[in-house]
C-alpha positions, 0 to 999 in steps of 0.5 A, spaced: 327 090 457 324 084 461 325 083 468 326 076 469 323 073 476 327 071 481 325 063 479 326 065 472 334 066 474 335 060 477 332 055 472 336 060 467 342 060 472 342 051 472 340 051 465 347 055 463 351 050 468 348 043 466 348 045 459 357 047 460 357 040 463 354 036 458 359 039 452 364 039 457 363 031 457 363 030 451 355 029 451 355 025 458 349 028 461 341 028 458 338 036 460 332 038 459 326 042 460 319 041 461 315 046 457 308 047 461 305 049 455 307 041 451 302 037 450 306 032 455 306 035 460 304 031 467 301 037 471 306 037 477 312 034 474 318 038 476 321 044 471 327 039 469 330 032 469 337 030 468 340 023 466 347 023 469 350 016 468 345 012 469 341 016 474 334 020 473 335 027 476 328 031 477 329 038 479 324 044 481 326 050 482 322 055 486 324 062 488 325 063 495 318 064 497 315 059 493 311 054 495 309 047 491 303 044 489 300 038 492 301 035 485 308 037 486 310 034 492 306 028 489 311 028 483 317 027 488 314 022 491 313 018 485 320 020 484 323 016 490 318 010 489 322 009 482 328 011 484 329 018 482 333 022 486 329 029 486 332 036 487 328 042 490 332 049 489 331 056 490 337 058 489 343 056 484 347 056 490 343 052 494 342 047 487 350 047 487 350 044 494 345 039 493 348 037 485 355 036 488 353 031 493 349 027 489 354 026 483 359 025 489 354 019 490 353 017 483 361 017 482 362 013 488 357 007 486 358 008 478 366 009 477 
């Protein structure tokens, strides 16, 4: 049996809910994972990205005493200097917070 980390948890916990939206709309929102091990990989790119009508979402999750890398705070500066909204999570409760508030957003400005 495997203990997961609790990093693990969230990204698997986000991963579940984003996967539920997207069949609930019908394959509305564009979810995935970044593999660290890929060939494309960017070092400090965040752990996902979500497209959702139109709007590029990085998210990096870390657990609760986690801290990012230089190159990490780098991608979220890169992110906002694009446009890209950026969520940084350590915990599912706190991803739901911040993903709500930003949809609410991009509803209101994409009906």
């Amino acid at each position: 049996m495997s203990r997961k980390t609790p990093e693990t948890r969230v990204k698997e916990d986000i991963a579940k809910f984003l996967t539920s939206i997207d069949y609930a709309h019908g394959g509305s929102i564009l979810y995935q994972r970044r593999d660290a091990s890929g060939a494309t990989y960017i070092k400090g790119s965040a752990d996902a990205y979500v497209i959702y009508r139109g709007v590029h979402i990085e998210i990096e999750y870390k657990a609760p005493d986690g801290e990012r890398s230089p190159d990490q705070i780098r991608w979220e500066r890169i992110c906002h200097l694009i446009g890209a909204k950026y969520i940084l999570t350590n915990s599912f409760e706190d991803f739901l917070v911040q993903w709500n508030k930003l949809i609410d957003g991009v509803q209101k400005s994409n009906p």
